[in-house]
N, C-alpha and C positions, 0 to 999 in steps of 0.2 A: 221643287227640287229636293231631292234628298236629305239626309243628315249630312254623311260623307260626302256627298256631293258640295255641298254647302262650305263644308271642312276645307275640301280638297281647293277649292275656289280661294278663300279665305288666305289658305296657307302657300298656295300658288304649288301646289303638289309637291314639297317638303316639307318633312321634321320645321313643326314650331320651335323645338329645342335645339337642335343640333344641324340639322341643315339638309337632314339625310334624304334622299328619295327612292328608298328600301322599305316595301311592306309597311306602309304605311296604315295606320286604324285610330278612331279615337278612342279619346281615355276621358274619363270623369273626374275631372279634379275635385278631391274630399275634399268637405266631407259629404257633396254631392255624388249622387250615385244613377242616376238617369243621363242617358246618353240626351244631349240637345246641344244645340250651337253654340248655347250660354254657358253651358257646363261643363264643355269639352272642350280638348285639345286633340290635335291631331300629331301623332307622334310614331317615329320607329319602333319595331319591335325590339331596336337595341338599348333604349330607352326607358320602353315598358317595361321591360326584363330588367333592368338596374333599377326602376321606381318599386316595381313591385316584390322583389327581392335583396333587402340591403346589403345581404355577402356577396353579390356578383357586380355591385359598385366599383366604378372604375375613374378614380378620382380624378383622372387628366382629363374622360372622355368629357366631362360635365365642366371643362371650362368654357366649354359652348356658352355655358348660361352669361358670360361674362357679355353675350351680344342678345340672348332672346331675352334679357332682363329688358330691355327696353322696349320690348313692343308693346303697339297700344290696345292689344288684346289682353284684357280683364285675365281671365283665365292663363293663359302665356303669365303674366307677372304672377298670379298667385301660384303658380307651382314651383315656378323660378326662384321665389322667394321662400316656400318651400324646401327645395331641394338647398338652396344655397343656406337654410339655417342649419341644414342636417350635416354639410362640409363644413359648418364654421371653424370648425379647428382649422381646415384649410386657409393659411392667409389672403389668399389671394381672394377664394371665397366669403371671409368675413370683409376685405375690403370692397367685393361688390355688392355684398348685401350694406356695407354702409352707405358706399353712395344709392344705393338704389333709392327712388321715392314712387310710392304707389298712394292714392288714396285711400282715403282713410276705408271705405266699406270694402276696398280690395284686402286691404292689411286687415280687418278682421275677419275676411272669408280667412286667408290664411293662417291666421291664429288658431281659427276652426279647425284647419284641413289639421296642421301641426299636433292638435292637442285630438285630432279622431283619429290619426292617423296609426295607428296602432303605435304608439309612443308608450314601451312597456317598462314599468323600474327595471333596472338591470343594475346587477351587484357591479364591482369593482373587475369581476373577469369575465362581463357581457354577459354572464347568464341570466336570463329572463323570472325576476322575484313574483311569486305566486303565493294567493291569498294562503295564510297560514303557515308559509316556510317558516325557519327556523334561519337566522342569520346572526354573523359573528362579526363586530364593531373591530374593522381594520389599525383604527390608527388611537388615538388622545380627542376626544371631539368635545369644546366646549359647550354650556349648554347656557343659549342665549337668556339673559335677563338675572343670570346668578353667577357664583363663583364656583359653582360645580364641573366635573369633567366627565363625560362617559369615557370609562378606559379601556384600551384597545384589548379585548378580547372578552368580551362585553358579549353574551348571547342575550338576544332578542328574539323571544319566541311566538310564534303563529302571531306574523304581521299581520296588518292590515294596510291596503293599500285606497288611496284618496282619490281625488281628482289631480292632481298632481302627479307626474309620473316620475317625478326627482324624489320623491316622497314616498317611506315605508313608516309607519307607526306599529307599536309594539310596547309590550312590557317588559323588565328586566330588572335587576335591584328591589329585589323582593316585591312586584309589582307594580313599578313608579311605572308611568305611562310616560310615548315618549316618540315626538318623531326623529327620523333621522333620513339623512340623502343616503339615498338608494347606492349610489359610486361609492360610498365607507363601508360599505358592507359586504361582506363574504356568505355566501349560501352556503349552509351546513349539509 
């Protein structure tokens, strides 16, 4: 039997996510990238288009996940848990992702997917921070372990970026070295 075929069995020929049975295809949940039964979901096009584009997100439509969070498809919870970290501002969203419980080797695929998922610093007005920009320190930011402050307008020049995606490092103050979260800071 096929891949999709397999999919389509599995999923009873509706959206793992939402319920839909429109154009249906599977997807790879990162940070896996090979189509297979273990890797995949089978999901709408309306779906794929809001996972794989975060401005055409449509916050009401993914309260779906408030019901595929609990399937006991491995992959169905990892993306679930996925998307629903990326609404957490959403309440309703942070309260499914609280009750939600997945196993542990689920929760760290999606640690994985979360942190490969193209998860970019981004300043304080979503613009996307790239190696070497130049960025302007928004507000008063303490600086942990001392009684110093970085002051709001503060240029930090040609960051560098970590493993961390909340995190830009840079120099400023004649040199001092210095991280700072990416959301205090304004791109120049």
């Amino acid at each position: 039997m096929s891949i999709a075929k397999t999919l389509l069995t599995r999923c009873d020929s509706k959206c793992e996510l939402c319920g839909s049975t429109n154009s249906l295809a599977p997807f790879a949940v990162p940070p896996k990238t090979d189509i297979t039964v273990d890797n995949c979901v089978m999901i709408c096009d309306t779906c794929t288009a809001q996972i794989e584009d975060a401005d055409k997100m449509d916050v009401n439509h993914w309260r779906c996940l408030n019901d595929s969070m609990w399937s006991q498809v491995p992959t169905v919870q990892v993306i679930s848990y996925v998307l629903l970290s990326k609404l957490a501002s959403e309440s309703w969203a942070q309260d499914a992702l609280d009750m939600m419980y997945v196993e542990e080797d689920v929760k760290e695929w999606a640690e994985k997917a979360l942190l490969s998922d193209g998860e970019k610093p981004r300043d304080v007005n979503g613009v996307e921070l790239k190696k070497g920009d130049d960025v302007t320190v928004i507000k008063d930011l303490p600086v942990k372990g001392t009684n110093q402050v970085i002051k709001q307008g503060t240029v930090i020049r040609g960051i560098s970026l970590g493993d961390d995606p909340r995190l830009v490092s840079g120099k400023a103050n004649g040199g001092q070295s210095m991280y700072v979260i990416a959301e205090f800071c304004r791109k120049k």
